[in-house]
C-alpha positions as CSV (number, residue, x, y, z in Angstrom):
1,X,-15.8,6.1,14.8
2,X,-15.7,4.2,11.9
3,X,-13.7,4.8,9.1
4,X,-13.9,2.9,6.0
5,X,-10.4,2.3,3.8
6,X,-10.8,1.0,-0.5
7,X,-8.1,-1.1,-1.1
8,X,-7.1,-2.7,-4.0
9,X,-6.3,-6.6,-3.4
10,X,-3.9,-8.7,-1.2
11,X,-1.1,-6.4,-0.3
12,X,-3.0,-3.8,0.9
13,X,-5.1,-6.1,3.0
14,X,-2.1,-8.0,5.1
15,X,-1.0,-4.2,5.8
16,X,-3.7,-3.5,7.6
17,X,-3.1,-5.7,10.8
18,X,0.3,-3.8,11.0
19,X,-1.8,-0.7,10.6
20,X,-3.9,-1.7,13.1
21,X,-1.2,-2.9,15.7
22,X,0.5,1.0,14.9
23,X,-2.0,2.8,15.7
24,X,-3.3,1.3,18.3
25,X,0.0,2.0,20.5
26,X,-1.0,5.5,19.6
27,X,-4.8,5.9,19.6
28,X,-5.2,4.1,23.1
29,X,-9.0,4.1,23.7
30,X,-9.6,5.8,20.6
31,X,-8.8,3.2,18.1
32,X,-11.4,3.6,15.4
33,X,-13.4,0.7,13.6
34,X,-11.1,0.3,10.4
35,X,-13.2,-1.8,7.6
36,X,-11.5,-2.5,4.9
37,X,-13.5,-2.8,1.4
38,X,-11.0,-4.4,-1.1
39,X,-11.6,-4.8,-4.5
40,X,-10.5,-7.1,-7.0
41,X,-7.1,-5.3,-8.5
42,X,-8.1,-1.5,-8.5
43,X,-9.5,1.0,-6.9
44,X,-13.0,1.9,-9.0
45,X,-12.1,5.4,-10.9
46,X,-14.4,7.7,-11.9
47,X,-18.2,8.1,-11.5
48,X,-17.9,4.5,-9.8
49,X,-15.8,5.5,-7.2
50,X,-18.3,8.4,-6.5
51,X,-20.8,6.4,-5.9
52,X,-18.9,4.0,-3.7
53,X,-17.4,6.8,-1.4
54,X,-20.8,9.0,-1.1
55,X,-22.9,5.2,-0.1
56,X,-20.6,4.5,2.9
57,X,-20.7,7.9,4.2
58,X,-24.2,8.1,3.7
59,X,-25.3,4.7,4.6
60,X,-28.0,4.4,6.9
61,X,-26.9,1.7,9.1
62,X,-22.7,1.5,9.6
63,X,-22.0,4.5,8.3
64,X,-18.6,5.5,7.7
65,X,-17.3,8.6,9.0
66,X,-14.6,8.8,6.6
67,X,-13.3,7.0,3.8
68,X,-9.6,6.6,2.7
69,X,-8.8,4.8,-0.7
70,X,-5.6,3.4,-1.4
71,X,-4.6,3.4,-4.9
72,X,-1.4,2.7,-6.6
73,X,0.0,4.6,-9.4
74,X,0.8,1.6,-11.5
75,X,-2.7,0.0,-12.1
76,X,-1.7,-2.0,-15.4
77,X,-4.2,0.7,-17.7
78,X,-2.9,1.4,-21.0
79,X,-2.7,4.6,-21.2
80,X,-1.8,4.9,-17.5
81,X,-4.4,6.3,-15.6
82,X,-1.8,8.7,-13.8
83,X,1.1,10.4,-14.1
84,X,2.1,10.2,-10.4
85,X,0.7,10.1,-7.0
86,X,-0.4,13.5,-7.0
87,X,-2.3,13.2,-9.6
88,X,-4.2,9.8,-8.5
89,X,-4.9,12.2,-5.3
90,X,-6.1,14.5,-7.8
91,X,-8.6,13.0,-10.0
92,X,-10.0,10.9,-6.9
93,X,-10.8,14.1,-5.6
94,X,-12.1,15.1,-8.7
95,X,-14.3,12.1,-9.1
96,X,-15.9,12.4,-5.9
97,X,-16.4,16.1,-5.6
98,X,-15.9,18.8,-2.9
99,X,-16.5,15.2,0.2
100,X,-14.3,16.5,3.2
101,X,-14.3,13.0,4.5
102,X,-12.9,11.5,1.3
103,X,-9.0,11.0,1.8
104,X,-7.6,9.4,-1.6
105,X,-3.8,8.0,-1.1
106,X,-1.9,7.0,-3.4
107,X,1.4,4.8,-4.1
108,X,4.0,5.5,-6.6
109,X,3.8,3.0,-9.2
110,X,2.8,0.4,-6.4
111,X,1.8,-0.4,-2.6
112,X,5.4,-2.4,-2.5
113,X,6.6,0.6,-3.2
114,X,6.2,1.1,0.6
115,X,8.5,-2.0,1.2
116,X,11.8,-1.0,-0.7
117,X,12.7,0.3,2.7
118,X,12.9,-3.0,3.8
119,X,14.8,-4.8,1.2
120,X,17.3,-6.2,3.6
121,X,14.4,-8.1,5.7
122,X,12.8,-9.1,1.9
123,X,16.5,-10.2,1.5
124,X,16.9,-12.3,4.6
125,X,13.2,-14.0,2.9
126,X,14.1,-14.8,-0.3
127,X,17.4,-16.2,0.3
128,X,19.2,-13.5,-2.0
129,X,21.3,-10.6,-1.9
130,X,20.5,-8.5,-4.9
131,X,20.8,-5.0,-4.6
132,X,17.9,-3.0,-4.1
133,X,16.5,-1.1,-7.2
134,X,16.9,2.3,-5.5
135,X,16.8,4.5,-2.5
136,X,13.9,6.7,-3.4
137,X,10.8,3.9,-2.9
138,X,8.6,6.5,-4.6
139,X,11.1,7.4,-7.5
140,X,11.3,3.2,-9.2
141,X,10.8,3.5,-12.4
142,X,7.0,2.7,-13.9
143,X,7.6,0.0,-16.8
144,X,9.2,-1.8,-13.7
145,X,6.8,-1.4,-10.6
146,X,8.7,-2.4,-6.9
147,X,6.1,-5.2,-7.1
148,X,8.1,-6.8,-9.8
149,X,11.5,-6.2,-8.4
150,X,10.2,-8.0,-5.4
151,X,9.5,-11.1,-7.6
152,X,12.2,-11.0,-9.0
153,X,13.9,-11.1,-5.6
154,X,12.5,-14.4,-4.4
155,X,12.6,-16.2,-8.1
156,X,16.4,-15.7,-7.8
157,X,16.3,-16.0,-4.3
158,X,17.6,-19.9,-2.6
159,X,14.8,-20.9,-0.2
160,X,12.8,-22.0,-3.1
161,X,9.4,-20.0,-3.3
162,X,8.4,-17.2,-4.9
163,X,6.7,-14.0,-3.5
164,X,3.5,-14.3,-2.1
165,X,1.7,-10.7,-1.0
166,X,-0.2,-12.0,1.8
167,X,2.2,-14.2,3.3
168,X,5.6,-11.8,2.9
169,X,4.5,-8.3,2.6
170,X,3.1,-8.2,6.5
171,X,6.9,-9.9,7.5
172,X,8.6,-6.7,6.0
173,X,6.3,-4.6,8.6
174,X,5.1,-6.6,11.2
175,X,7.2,-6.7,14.7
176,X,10.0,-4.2,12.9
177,X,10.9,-1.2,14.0
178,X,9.5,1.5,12.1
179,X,11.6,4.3,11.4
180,X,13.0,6.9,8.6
181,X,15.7,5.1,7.3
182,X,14.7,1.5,8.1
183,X,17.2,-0.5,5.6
184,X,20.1,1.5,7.2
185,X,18.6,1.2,11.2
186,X,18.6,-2.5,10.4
187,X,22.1,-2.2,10.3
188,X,21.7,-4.7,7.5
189,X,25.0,-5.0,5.6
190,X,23.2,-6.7,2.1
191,X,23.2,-4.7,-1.6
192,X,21.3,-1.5,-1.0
């Protein structure tokens, strides 16, 4: 099985060897073939991603059996291109018709959205202690995306580098327990 995942740049792309190591504690000899297709910044919208979805599932040679996109909420558009999540879900679905192996996803605002959770472990990284912008990942305000409290984070932060997706976004995940309430299971007593 093969399925193919759109995803939008860096972040995205160190997640998936985390992704990877998850599932396959769960999917023992049935791990599927994840590929990865990442583009440059965004998910293609519209008739483009259409096109994109129906030509892996349809490809003659490595065809996909089903295709995920990963989009984020927040993609920097003016006028935004969503509202929320479930309206990025939405209109993907919209875009690429009535495809039952099309499976849009979507972050709130951003993919580090997914990584509030671990602010405490993003703490320990930067060097800093500065409370976390809030307890909802999915509910951080818009004109302020996760992704730029995380920056923020390690600019203020003491061991003197700033974030870097690829590099810090697979420590949050990688070899951590994952659970509901991570920041608290930590037993991390920095600024929530």
């Amino acid at each position: 099985m093969r399925i193919a995942i759109l995803i939008e740049g860096k972040t995205e792309r160190a997640f998936l060897d985390a992704l990877r190591s998850f599932l396959q504690t769960r999917l023992e000899g049935k791990m599927p073939k994840l590929d990865p297709l990442p583009y440059d910044g965004r998910v293609p919208k519209g008739d483009f991603l259409r096109k994109d979805v129906l030509r892996l599932l349809n490809a003659p040679s490595a065809k996909a059996n089903a295709v995920i996109a990963l989009t984020d909420v927040y993609t920097g558009s003016q006028p935004p291109d969503f509202a929320d999540a479930a309206d990025a879900k939405k209109k993907m679905k919209e875009w690429v018709g009535n495809e039952k192996r099309f499976h849009p996803h979507a972050a709130q605002y951003d993919f580090e959205a997914w990584l509030l959770p671990y602010w405490g472990y993003l703490q320990e990284l930067a060097g800093h202690d500065v409370s976390c912008p809030g307890l909802d990942p999915e509910k951080v305000d818009n004109s302020n995306p996760p992704s730029k409290h995380i920056q923020d984070l390690f600019r203020r932060g003491s061991k003197g580098r700033s974030y870097v997706k690829a590099r810090d976004m697979p420590a949050g995940y990688c070899g951590r327990t994952v659970s509901l309430y991570p920041y608290q299971s930590a037993g991390n007593s920095g600024n929530w």
